[in-house]
ROBA-354262 format. One record per residue: residue number from 0; residue in three letters; y, z, x of N, C-alpha, C in turn. Coordinates in Angstrom, 2 decimals, padded with zeros to 5 digits. Example, Ala and Ser with C-alpha at 12.3 -4.5 7.8 and 13.67 -1.06 7.14 Angstrom:
BEGIN
0,ala,-005.69,007.80,013.19,-004.50,007.80,012.30,-003.30,007.80,013.20
1,ser,-002.25,007.08,012.85,-001.06,007.14,013.67,000.03,007.87,012.90
***
This chain:
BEGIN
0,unk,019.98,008.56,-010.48,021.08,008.04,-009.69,022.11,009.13,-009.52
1,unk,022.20,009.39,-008.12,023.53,010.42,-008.16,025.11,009.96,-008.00
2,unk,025.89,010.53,-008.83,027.25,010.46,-009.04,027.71,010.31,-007.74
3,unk,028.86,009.24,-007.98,029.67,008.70,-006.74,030.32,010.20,-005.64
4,unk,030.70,011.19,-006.48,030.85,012.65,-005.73,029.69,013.11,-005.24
5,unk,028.36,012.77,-005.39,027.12,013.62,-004.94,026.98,012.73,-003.70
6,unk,027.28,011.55,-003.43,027.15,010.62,-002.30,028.30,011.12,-001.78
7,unk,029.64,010.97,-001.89,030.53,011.69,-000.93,029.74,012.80,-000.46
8,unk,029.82,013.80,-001.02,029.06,015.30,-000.72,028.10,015.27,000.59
9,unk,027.16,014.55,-000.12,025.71,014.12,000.83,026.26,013.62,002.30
10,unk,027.19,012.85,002.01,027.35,011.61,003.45,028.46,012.96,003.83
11,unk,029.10,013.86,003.88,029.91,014.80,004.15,029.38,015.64,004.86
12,unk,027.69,016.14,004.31,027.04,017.08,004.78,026.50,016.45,005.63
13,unk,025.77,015.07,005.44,025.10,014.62,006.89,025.76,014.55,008.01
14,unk,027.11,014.04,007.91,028.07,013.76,009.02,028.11,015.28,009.61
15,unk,028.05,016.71,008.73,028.61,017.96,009.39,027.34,017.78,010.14
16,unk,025.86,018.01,009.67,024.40,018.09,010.25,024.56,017.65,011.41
17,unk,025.06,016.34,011.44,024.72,015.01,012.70,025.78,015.81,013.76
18,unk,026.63,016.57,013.54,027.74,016.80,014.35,027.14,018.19,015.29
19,unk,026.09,019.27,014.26,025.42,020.32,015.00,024.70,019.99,015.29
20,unk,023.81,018.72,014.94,022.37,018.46,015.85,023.21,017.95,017.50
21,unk,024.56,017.56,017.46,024.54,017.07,018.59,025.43,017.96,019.48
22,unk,025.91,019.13,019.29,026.06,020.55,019.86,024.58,021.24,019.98
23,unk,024.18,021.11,019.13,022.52,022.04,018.83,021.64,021.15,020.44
24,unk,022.02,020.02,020.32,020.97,019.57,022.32,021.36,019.88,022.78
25,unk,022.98,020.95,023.15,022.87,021.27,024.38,022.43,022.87,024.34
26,unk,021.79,023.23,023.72,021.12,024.34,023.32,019.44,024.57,023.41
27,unk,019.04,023.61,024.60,017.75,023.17,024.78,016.85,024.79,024.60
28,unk,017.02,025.11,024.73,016.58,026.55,025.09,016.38,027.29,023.56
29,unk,016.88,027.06,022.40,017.22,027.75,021.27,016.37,026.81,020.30
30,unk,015.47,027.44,019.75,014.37,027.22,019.33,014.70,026.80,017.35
31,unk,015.56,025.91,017.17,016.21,025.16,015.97,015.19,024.40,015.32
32,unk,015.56,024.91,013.98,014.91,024.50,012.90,015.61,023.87,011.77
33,unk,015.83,022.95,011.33,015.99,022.30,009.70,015.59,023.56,008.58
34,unk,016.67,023.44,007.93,015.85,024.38,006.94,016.01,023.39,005.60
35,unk,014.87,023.51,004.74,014.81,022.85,003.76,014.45,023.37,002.49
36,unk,014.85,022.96,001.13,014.33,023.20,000.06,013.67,022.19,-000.67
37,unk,012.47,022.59,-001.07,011.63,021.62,-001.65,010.88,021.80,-003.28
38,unk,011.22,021.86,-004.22,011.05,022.75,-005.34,011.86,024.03,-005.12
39,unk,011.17,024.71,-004.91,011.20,026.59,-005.31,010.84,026.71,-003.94
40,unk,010.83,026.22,-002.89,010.34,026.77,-001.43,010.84,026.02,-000.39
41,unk,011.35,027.50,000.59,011.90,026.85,001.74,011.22,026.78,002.86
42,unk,011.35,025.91,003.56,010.69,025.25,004.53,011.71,024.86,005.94
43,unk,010.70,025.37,006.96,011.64,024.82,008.08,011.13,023.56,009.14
44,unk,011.69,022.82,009.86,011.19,021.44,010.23,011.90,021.42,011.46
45,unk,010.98,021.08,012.75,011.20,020.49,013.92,012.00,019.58,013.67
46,unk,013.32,019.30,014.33,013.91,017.96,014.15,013.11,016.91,014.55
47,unk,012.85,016.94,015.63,012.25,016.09,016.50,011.06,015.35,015.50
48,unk,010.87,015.66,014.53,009.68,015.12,013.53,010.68,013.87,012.26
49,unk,011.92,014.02,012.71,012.86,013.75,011.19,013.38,012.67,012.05
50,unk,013.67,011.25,011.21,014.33,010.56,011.34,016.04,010.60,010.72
51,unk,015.77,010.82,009.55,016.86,011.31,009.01,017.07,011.40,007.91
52,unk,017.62,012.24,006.92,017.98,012.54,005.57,018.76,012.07,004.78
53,unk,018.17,010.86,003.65,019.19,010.24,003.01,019.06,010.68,001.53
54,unk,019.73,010.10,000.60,019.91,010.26,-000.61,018.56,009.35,-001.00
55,unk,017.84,009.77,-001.98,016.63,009.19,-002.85,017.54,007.86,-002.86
56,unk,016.28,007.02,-002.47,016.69,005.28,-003.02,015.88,005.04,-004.35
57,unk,016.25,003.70,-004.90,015.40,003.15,-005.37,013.74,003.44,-004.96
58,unk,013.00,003.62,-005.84,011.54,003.83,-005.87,010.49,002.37,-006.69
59,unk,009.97,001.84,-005.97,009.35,000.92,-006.39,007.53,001.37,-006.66
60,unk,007.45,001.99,-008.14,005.95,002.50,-007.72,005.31,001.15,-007.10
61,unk,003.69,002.17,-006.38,002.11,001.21,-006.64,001.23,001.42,-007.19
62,unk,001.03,000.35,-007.96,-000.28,000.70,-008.59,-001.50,000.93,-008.22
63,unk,-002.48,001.75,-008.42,-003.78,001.84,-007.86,-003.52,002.94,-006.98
64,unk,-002.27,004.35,-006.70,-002.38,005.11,-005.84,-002.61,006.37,-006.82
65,unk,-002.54,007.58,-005.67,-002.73,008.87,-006.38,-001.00,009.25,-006.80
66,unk,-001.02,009.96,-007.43,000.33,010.18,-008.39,001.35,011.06,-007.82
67,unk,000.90,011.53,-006.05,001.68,012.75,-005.75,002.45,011.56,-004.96
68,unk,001.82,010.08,-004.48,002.54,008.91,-003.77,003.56,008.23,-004.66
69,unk,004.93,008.55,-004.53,005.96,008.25,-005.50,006.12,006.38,-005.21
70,unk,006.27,005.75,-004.43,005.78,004.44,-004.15,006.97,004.22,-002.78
71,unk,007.33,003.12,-002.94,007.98,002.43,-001.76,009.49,002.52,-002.05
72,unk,010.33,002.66,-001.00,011.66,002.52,-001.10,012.03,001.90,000.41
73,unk,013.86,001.13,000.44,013.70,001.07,001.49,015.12,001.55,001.86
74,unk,015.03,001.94,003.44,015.93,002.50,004.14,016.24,001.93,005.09
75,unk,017.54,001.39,005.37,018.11,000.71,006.13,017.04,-000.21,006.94
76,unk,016.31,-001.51,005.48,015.25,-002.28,006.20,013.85,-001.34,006.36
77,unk,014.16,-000.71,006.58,012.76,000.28,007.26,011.53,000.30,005.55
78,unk,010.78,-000.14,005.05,009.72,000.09,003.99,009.20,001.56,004.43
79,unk,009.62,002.62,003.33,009.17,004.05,003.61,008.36,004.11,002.37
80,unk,007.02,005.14,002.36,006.01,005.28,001.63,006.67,006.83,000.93
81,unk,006.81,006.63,000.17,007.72,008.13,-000.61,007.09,009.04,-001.13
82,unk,006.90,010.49,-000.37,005.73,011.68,-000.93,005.80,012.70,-001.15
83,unk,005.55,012.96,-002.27,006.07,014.32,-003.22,004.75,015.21,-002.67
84,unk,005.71,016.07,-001.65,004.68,017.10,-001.16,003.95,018.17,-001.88
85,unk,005.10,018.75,-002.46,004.56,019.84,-003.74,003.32,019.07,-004.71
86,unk,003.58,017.82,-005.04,002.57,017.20,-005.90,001.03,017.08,-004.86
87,unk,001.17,016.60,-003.81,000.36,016.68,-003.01,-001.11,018.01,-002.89
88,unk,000.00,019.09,-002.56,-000.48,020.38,-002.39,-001.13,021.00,-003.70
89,unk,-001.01,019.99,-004.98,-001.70,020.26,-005.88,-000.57,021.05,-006.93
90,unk,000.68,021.33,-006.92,001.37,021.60,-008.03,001.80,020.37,-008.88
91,unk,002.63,021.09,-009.52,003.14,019.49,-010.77,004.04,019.55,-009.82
92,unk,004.46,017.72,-010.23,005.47,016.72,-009.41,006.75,017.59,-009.53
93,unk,007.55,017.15,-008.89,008.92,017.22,-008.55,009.54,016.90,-009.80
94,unk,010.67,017.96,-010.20,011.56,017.17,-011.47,012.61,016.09,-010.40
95,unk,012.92,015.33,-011.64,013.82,014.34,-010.83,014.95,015.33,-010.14
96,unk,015.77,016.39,-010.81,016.68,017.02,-010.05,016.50,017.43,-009.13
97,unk,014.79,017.96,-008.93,014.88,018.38,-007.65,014.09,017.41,-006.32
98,unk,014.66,016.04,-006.90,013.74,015.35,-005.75,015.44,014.37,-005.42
99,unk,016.23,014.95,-004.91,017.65,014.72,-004.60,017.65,014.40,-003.44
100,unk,017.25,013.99,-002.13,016.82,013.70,-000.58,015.69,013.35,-000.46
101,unk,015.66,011.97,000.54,014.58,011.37,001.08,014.25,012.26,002.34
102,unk,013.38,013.01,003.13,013.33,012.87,004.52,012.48,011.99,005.02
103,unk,013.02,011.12,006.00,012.29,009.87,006.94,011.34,010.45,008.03
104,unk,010.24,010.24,008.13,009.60,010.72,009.10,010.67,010.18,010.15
105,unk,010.41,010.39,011.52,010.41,009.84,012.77,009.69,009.03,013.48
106,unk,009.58,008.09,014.14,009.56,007.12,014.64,007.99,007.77,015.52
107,unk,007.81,009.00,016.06,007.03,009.17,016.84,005.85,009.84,016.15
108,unk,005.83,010.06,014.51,005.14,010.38,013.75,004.32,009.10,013.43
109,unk,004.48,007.65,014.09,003.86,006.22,013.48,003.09,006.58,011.98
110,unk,004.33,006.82,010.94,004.03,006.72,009.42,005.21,006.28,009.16
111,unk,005.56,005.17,008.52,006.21,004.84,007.22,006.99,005.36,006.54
112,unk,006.96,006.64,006.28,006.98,007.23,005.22,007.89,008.44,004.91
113,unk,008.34,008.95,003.76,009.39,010.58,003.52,008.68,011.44,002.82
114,unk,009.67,012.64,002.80,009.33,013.27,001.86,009.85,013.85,000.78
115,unk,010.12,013.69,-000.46,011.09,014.16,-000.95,011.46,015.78,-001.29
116,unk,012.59,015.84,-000.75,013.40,017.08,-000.73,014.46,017.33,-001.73
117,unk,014.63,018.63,-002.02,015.22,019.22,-003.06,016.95,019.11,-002.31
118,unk,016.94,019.69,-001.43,018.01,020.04,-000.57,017.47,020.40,001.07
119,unk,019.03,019.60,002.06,018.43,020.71,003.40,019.64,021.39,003.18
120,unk,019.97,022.85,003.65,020.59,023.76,003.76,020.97,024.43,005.05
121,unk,020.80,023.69,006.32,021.29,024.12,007.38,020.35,024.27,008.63
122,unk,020.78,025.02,009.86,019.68,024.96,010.95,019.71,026.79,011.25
123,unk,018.25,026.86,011.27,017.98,028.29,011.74,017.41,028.46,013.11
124,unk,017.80,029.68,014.18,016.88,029.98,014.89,015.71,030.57,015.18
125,unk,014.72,030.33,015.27,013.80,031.21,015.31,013.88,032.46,016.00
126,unk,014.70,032.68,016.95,014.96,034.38,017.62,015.82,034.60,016.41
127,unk,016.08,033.87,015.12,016.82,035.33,014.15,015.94,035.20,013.13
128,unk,014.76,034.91,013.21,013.79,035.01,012.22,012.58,036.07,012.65
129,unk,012.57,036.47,011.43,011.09,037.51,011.82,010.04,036.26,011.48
130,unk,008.82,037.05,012.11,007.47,036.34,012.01,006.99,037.22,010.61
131,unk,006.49,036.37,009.82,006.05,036.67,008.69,004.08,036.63,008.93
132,unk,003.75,035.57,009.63,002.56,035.72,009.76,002.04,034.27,010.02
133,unk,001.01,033.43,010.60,000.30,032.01,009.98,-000.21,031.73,009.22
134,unk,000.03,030.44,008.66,-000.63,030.01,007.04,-001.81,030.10,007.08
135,unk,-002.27,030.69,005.69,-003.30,031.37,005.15,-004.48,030.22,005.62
136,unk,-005.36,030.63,005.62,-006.52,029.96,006.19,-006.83,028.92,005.23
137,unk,-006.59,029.00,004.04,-006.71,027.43,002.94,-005.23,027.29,002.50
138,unk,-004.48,027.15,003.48,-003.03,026.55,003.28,-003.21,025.00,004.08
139,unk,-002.58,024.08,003.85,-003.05,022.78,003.91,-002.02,022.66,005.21
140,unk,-002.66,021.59,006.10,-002.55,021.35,007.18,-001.28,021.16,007.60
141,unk,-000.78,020.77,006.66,000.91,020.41,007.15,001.78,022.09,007.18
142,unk,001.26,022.91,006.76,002.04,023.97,007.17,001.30,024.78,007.74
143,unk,002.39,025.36,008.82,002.34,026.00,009.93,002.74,027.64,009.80
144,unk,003.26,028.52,010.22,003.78,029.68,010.25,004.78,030.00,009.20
145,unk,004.98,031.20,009.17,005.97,031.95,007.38,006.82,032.51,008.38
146,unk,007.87,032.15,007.78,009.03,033.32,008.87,010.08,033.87,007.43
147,unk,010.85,034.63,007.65,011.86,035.29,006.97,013.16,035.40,007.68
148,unk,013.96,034.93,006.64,015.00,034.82,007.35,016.65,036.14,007.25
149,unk,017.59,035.76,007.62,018.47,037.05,007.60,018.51,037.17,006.29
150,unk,018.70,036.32,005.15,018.71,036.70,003.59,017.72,037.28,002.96
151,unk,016.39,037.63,003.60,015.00,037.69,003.15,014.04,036.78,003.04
152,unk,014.88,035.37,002.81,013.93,034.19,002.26,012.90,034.16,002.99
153,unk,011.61,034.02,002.26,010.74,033.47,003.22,010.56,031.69,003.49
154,unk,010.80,031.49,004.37,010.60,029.86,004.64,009.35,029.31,005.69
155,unk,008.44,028.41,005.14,006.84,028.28,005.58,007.47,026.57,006.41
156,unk,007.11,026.72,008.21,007.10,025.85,008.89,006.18,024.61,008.41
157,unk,007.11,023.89,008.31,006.78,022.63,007.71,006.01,021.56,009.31
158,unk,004.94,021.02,009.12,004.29,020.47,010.31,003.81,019.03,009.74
159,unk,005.24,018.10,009.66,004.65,016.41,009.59,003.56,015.92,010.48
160,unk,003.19,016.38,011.59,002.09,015.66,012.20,000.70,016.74,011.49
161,unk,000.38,017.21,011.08,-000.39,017.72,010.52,-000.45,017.13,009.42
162,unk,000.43,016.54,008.05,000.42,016.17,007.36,-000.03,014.58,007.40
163,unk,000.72,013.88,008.37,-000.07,012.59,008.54,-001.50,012.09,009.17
164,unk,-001.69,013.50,009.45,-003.13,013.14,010.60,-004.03,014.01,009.20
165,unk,-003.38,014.41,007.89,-004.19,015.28,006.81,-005.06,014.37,006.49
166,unk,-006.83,014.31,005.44,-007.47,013.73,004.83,-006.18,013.18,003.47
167,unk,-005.80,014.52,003.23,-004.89,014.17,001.91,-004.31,013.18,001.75
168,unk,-003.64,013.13,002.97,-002.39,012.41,003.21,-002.94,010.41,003.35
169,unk,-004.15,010.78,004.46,-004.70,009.45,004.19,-005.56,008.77,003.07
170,unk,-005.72,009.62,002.36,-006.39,008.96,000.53,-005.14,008.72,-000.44
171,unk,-004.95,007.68,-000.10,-003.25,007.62,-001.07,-003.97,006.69,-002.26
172,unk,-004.95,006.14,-002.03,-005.75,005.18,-003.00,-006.58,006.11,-004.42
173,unk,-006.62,005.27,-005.67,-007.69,006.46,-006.34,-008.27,005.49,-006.41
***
């Protein structure tokens, strides 16, 4: 549960986000990215894939799934399927500290479902990113291209429709 200041904070930063995503449309042309932290790795995300970024809810496991499927929560009504990507991709789960943000798919992704995030940290362009290269040929479907950014970071394009259309993604059962 985060402290009544980590919800100010959060609802502070979404409100700044919500305020450049809606300067950032008239920028049709400028090729914007989400940047995200997810464990130890940053990641960047099409908006257009995101419904929107809330604070971790309540988690209601299920029984009978695979263990990287954190279970059900809900968001404003909406029943979201909650998924620890890093656990997915075959590392150990998320510590609770760093599973601090839900992301909601979008509506045009027809899944349910988030992912939990460490932190988002802002919007990048891709004309100020170098190309680092495309994911390695047994890098799992949901990621897309490595870019580097003005700090060095490398951050690996995060691709939700790849991830929901994954085998992975659809064996949530053991």
């Amino acid at each position: 549960m985060q402290p009544a200041g980590g919800r100010s904070k959060l609802r502070e930063f979404s409100l700044q986000l919500a305020e450049r995503l809606k300067q950032a449309k008239g920028l049709e042309r400028e090729p914007l990215r989400l940047a995200l932290r997810i464990g130890t790795r940053g990641y960047l995300l099409d908006m257009s894939a995101a419904a929107e970024i809330v604070a971790v809810p309540a988690i209601t496991p299920v029984p009978w799934t695979r263990p990287w499927f954190r279970g059900l929560a809900n968001v404003r009504g909406r029943l979201i399927g909650v998924i620890d990507l890093v656990h997915l991709a075959g590392d150990g789960p998320l510590a609770p500290d760093q599973a601090q943000q839900l992301l909601v798919f979008g509506e045009s992704l027809r899944a349910n479902a988030g992912v939990l995030v460490t932190r988002a940290f802002g919007l990048r362009n891709l004309n100020d990113l170098t190309a680092v290269g495309p994911a390695a040929v047994a890098a799992p479907p949901w990621e897309a291209a490595h870019w580097r950014d003005l700090d060095g970071e490398t951050l690996t394009e995060l691709n939700l429709g790849g991830l929901v259309t994954s085998e992975a993604f659809a064996a949530i059962g053991v």
